[in-house]
C-alpha positions in Angstrom: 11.6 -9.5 1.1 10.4 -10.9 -2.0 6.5 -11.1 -3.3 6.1 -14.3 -5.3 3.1 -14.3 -7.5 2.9 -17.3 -9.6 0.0 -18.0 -12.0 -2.6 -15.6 -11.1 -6.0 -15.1 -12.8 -8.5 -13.1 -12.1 -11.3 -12.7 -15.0 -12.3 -8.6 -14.6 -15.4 -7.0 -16.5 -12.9 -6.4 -20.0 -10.0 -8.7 -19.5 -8.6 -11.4 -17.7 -5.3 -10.1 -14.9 -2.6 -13.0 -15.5 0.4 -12.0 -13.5 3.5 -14.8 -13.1 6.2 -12.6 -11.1 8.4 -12.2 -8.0 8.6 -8.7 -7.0 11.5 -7.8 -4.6 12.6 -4.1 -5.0 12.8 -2.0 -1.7 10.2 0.3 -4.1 8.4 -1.7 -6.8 5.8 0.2 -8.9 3.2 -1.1 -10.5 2.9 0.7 -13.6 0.2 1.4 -16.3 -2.5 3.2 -17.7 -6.0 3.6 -15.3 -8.2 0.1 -16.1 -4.7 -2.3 -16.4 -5.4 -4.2 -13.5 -3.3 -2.4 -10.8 -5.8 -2.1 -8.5 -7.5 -5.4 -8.5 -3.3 -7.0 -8.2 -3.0 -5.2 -5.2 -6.2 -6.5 -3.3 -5.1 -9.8 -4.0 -2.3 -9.5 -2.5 -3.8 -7.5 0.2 -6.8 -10.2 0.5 -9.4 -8.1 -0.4 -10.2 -10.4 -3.7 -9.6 -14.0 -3.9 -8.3 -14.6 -7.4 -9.9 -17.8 -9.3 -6.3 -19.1 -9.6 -2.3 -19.4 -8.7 -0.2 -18.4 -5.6 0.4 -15.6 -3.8 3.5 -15.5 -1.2 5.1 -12.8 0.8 8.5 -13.7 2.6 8.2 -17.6 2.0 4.5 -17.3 3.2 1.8 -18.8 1.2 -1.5 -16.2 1.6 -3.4 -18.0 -1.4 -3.3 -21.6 -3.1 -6.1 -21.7 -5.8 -4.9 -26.0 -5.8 -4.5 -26.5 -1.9 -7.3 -24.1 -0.9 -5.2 -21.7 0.8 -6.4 -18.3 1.7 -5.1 -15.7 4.5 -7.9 -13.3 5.8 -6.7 -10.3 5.4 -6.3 -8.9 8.5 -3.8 -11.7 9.2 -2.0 -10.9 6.3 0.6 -8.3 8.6 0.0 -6.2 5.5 -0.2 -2.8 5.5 -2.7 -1.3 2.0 -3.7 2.7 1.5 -6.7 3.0 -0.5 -6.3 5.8 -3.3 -9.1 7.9 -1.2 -7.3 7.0 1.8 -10.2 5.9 3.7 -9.9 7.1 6.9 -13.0 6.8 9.9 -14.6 9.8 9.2 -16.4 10.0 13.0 -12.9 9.8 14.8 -10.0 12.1 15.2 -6.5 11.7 13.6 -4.8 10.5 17.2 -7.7 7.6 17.0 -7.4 6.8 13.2 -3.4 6.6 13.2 -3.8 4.4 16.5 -6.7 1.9 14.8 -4.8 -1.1 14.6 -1.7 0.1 16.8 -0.7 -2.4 19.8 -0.6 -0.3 22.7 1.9 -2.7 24.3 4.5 -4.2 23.1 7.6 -4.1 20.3 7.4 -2.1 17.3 9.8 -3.0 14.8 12.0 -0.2 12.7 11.0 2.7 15.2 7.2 2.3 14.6 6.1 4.3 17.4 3.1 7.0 17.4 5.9 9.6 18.3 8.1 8.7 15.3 5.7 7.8 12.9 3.7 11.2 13.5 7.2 13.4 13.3 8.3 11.6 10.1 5.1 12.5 8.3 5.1 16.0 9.9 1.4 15.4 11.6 2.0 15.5 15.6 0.1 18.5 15.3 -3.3 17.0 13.2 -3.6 14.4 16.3 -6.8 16.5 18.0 -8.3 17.3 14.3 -11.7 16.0 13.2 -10.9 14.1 9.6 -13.3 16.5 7.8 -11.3 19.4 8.5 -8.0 18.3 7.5 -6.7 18.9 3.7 -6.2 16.3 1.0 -2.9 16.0 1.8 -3.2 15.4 5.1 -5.9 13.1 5.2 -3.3 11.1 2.8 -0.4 11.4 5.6 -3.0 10.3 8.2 -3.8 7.2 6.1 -0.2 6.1 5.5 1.0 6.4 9.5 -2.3 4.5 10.2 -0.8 1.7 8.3 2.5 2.3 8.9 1.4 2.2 13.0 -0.3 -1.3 12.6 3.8 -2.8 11.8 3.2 -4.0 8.7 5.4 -6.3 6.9 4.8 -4.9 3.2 2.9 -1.5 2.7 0.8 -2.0 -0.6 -0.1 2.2 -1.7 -2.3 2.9 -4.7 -2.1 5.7 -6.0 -1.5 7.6 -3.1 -1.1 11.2 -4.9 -4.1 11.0 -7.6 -6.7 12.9 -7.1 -3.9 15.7 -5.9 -3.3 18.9 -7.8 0.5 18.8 -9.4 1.8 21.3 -6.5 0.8 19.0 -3.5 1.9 15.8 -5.4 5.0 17.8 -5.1 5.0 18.6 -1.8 3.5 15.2 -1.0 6.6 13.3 -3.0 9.1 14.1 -0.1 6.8 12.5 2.8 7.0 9.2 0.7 10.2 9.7 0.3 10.8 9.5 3.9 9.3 6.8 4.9 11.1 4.5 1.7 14.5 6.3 3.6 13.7 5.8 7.3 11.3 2.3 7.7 12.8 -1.1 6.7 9.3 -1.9 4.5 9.2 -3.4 1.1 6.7 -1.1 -0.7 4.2 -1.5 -3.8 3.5 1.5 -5.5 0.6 1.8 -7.6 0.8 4.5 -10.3 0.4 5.8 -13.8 3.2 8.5 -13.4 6.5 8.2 -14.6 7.8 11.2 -12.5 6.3 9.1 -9.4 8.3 6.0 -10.4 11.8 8.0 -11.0 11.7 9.6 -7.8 10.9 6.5 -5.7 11.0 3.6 -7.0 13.5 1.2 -7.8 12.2 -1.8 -9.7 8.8 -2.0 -12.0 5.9 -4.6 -13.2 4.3 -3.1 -16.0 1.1 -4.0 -16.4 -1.4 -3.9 -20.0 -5.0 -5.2 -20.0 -4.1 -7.3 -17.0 -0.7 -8.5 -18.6 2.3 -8.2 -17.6 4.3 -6.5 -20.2 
């Protein structure tokens, strides 16, 4: 599924992002230093920012149009976006996070089901936990199967192991893994670690002061 991005600007607080490319690796990072731009590309595409100008389209459908006046809410976007704190509803349990935004009734493409989703990421057991008693790296399992359980189309993760010490990224690294290996979803991967990109992606935008390099 390719991710066409054509002409965008977006004037930040020390640059302007410009980004003219079609991403469609199975794994595409998007690489550079912290303060590139990484970020603010992936709420565009996830239509959390509206950029002042160009095109964004995923799988033949146009989500923005700075010259027709095109713009996708988000939550009609079938996209699927993991903040790097995870962002999880602090005041319910795991069962009712990963389930926020689940339909209880009908198909779930590529075996998106509670039940598979949960023994993939190895967190059947979390389901009863309050989120303040869970550690870092399962709050950031919970917060990929509650976007993996709303069916996205495209799962947009930023920097889903910062924060981590370099132990857990470790252990963490399988888990993603996983779900590149066993769900049919494009992914982009937000990152400044090379060791991240070898071991999971397979494509790269490079990204400098808000230019692609």
């Amino acid at each position: 599924m390719s991710v066409e991005l054509q002409n965008l600007r977006l004037p930040l607080a020390h640059f302007t992002l410009e980004v003219d490319a079609a991403l469609d690796g199975r794994v595409t990072a998007i690489f550079g230093a912290s303060g590139a731009g990484k970020t603010s590309l992936l709420e565009i595409i996830a239509g959390l920012r509206r950029p002042a100008a160009g095109v964004v389209r995923v799988a033949g459908e146009t989500l923005n149009d700075s010259a027709t006046g095109t713009l996708v809410p988000a939550e009609r976007r079938a996209i699927g976006y993991v903040p790097q704190e995870g962002a999880l509803f602090p005041h319910l349990s795991v069962r009712k996070n990963l389930l926020y935004g689940h339909a209880a009734t009908g198909s779930h493409p590529a075996g998106l089901t509670f039940a598979h989703v949960t023994e993939v990421l190895e967190i059947a057991a979390l389901a009863d936990r309050a989120i303040a008693t869970l550690s870092g790296g399962e709050r950031q399992r919970v917060a990929l199967g509650r976007a993996l359980l709303a069916s996205p189309r495209l799962l947009l993760l930023d920097e889903p192991l910062a924060g981590l010490d370099a132990p857990l990224r470790e252990r963490l690294l399988p888990y993603l893994a996983r779900v590149r290996d066993e769900f049919a979803i494009p992914m982009l991967y937000v990152t400044h670690s090379p060791d991240e990109v070898m071991a999971l992606c397979d494509a790269v935008l490079v990204l400098a002061a808000g230019r692609v390099t």
